[in-house]
N, C-alpha and C positions, 0 to 999 in steps of 0.2 A: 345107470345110477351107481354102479357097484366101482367104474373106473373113477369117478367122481371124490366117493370115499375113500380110494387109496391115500396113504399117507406117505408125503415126500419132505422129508428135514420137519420132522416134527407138524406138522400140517396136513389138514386134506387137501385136496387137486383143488376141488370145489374154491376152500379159504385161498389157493393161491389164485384163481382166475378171479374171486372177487378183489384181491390185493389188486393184481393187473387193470382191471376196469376202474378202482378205484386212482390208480397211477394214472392212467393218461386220461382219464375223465378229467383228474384235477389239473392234470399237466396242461393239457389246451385250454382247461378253461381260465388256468390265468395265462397262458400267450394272450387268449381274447381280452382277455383282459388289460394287461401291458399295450395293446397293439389302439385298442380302443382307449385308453387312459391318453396314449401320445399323439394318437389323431386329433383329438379331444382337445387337448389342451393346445397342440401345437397351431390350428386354428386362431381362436382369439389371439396369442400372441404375435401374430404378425400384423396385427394394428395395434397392439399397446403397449405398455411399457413395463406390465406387470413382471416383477425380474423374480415370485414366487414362482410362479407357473415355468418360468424360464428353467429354474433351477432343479422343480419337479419332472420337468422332461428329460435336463440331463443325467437325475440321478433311476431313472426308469432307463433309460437306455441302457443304463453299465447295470441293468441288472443280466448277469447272464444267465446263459442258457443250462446249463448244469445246476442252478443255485434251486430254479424252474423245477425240474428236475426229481434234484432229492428232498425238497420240500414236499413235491408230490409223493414219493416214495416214504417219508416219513410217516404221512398221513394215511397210504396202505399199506405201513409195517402196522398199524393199530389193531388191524383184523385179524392179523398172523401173533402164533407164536415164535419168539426166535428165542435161541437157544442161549443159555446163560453163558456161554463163551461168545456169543456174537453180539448180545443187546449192548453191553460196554462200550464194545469198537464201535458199532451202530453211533450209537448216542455220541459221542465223541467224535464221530465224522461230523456228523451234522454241526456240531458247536461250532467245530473247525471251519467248516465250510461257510456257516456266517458271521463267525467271525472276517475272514475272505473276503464276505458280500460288504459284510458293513465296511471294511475298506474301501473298498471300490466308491461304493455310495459316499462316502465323504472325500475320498481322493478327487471325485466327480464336484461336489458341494466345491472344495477351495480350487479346483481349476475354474468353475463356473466365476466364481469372486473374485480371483487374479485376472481372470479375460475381462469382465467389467469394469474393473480396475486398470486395465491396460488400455481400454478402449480410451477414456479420458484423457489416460499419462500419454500417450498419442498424440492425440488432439492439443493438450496443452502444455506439456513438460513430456521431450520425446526422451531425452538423456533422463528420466527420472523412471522410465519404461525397465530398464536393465534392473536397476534396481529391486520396482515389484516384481520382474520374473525372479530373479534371484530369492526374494522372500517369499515367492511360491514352492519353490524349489527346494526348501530349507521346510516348510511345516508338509508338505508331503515327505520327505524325509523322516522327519518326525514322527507322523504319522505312520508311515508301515514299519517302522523300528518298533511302536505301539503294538502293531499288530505281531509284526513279530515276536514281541515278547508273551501277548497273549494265547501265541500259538506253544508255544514251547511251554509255557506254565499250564494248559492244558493237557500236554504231550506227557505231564511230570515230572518235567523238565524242573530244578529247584533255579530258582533264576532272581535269587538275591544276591549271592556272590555277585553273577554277571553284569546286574546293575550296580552293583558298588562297582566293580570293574571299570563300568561304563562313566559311573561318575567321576574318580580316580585319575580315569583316561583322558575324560572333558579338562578335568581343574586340569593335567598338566598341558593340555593341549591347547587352552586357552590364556595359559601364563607363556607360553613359548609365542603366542603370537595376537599378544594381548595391543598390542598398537594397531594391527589391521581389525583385529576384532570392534577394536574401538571407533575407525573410522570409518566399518563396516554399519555401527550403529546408529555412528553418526549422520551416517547416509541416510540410513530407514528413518533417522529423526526428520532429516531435510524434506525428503519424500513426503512424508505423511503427515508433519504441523507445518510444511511448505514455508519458512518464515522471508522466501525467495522460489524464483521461478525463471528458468532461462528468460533473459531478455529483461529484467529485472538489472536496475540501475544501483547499486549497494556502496556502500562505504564502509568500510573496516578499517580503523581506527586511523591511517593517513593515507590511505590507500583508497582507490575507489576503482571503479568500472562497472559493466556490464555483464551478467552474469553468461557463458557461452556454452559450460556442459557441466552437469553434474553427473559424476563418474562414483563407483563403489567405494574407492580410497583421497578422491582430492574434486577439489571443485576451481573452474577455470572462468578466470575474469579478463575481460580485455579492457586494460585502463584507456582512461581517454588520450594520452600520448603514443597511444599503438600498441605497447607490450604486453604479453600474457601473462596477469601474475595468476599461478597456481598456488591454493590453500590444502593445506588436510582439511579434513572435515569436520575430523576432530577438533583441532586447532579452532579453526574457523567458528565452530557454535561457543566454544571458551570467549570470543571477541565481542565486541559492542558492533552489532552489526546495524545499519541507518537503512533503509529499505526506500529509496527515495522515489523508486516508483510507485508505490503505494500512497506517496504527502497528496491529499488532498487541498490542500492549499498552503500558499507560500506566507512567512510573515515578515519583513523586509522592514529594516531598521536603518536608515541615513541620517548623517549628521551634516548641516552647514554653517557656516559663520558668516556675521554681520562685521562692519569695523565697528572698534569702538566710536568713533566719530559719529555713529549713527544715532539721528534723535531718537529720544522716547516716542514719538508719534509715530515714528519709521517703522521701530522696533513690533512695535502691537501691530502695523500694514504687514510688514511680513511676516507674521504669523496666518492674518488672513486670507494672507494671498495664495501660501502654500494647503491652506485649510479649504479653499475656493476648488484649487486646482483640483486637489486629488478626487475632488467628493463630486465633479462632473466625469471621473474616466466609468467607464463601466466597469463589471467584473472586478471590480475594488474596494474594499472597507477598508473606511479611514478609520483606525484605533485613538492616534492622540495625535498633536502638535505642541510643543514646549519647549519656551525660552530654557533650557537647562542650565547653563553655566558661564561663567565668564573663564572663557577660556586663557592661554596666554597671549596668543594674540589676536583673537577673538570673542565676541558673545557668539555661543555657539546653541544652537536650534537643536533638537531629536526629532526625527519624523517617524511613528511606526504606522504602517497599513498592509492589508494583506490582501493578496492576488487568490482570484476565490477558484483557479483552477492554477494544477500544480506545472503546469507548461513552463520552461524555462525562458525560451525565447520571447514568450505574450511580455515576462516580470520584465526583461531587458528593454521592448519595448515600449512599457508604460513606465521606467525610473525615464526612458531615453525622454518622451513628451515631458514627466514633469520637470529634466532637469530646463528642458529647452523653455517651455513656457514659464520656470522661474526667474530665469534668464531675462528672458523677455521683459516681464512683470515688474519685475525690481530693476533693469535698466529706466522702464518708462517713469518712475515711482523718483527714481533718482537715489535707489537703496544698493550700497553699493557690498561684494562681496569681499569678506575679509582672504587677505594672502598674508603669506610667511612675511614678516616686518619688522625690522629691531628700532626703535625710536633711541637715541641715544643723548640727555643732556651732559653738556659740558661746562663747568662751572672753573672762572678765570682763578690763578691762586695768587695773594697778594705780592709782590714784586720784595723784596729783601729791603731796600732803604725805606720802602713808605710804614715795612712793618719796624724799622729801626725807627723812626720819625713818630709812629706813634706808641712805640714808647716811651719815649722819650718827652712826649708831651701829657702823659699818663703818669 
């Protein structure tokens, strides 16, 4: 009993062997802990899709082994005295060290969201992939410059200067290269409200094609004459962009002419003939038919109807039947199609002696 009571750094033997038991009592009992938490959890998740559980296993892994550790040692410095030169550092480890941990655990949190996030950009936009790792890449960044700073302002570090610094250093850093910056964001724009997607059919403003890669600073279209046009990104979201693989259906506007010569009774048959035609094709809504105008050298018709799927080839196919069966229709009908035609009269002018002649009897 008597070696028990000696005192060593301010303590009995005794208070440090229960500090000791107190340390790896708590030490193992959260490994069992950790170890049973990601057994646990990591089960169910391989049949479903819970992406919480997903996320809590990642952030239990990165918890390390030293964090373990001196949490434990925290908990049997309680029993001890330590010395007024030691408890400061003490206590100031520990912040330090979870400040550390909490790093990690969120460095864990946005890798775990960038790889979910990845797995889709994959699957359906692979050039849009660079991108989200890039804007992984950039909030971890962030994040341990965070921690960084929180380490130094613990440390006593006075760490307002250095963020002015930092700010100071940003503005000029970002006017020196404020065009990439911009088509940098542009990108994260395209990424993430997607207003296109490789293989995406687009029109900018007379220009058009297929959309083939979205890149950090330009985005590449293959027009339908073969050539690559490359946009910035920038540039590009400033434009009226037409997303034509998205039109859920077409609405198609054609004009024909009748001759003039055409009776009134004709005139009202071809209205119904084209009214007939279009409202037997399938996958078709007829909107209007109407005599519109008398043209110059025509009465000219408006047809609108709309193709109720956006396929290009189907619309081609259904104007090709109805021009054919108009054709048809109005040959049998005996209603004939107006073409380019100048009608010209020419009026006789009176001859010189017959207009002397009636003057003269005038």
């Amino acid at each position: 009993m008597n070696i028990l009571d000696k005192v060593y750094l301010g303590n009995s033997l005794q208070s440090w062997l229960v500090a000791l038991c107190i340390l790896l009592g708590v030490f193992f009992l959260l490994k069992i802990i950790q170890r049973k938490a990601i057994s646990r959890l990591s089960g169910p998740t391989r049949e479903t899709d819970n992406q919480i559980d997903d996320l809590l296993i990642s952030m239990l892994k990165k918890t390390k082994f030293f964090i373990l550790l001196v949490a434990s040692a925290y908990l049997a410095s309680r029993v001890v005295v330590l010395g007024p030169s030691v408890e400061p550092l003490w206590q100031k480890a520990v912040v330090l060290l979870l400040i550390i941990q909490g790093g990690l655990w969120a460095g864990a949190g946005i890798k775990f969201l960038i790889s979910r996030v990845l797995q889709k950009k994959i699957d359906q936009d692979a050039a849009g992939a660079s991108t989200v790792t890039l804007l992984g890449f950039a909030a971890r960044l962030i994040l341990w410059v965070i921690v960084a700073l929180l380490i130094l302002g613990n440390l006593g570090v006075n760490i307002t200067g250095l963020i002015a610094g930092l700010g100071i250093g940003g503005i000029a850093v970002a006017l020196a290269v404020q065009n990439i910056l911009g088509d940098l964001l542009a990108s994260l724009s395209i990424v993430l409200d997607k207003p296109f997607v490789i293989g995406d059919f687009i029109v900018v403003d007379s220009m058009s094609g297929t959309v083939e890669h979205i890149g950090l600073k330009t985005t590449r279209v293959r027009s339908i004459s073969g050539e690559q046009l490359i946009f910035s990104n920038n540039d590009l979201l400033k434009s009226r962009i037409r997303n034509n693989k998205r039109r859920e259906q077409r609405r198609i506007v054609f004009t024909f002419g009748v001759m003039y010569s055409t009776p009134l009774e004709k005139i009202r048959r071809a209205k119904s003939i084209v009214w007939d035609i279009i409202t037997k094709i399938p996958q078709v809504r007829l909107d209007r038919v109407h005599f519109k105008e008398y043209g110059a050298q025509a009465l000219v018709f408006e047809v609108v109807y709309f193709v109720l799927l956006p396929d290009y080839m189907l619309y081609m196919d259904i104007q090709e039947r109805i021009n054919l069966e108009m054709f048809e229709q109005f040959q049998s009908e005996g209603i004939e199609f107006a073409y380019p035609a100048q009608t010209v009269f020419l009026r006789q002018a009176p001859s010189p002696i017959r207009q002397e002649k009636d003057e003269l009897e005038a």
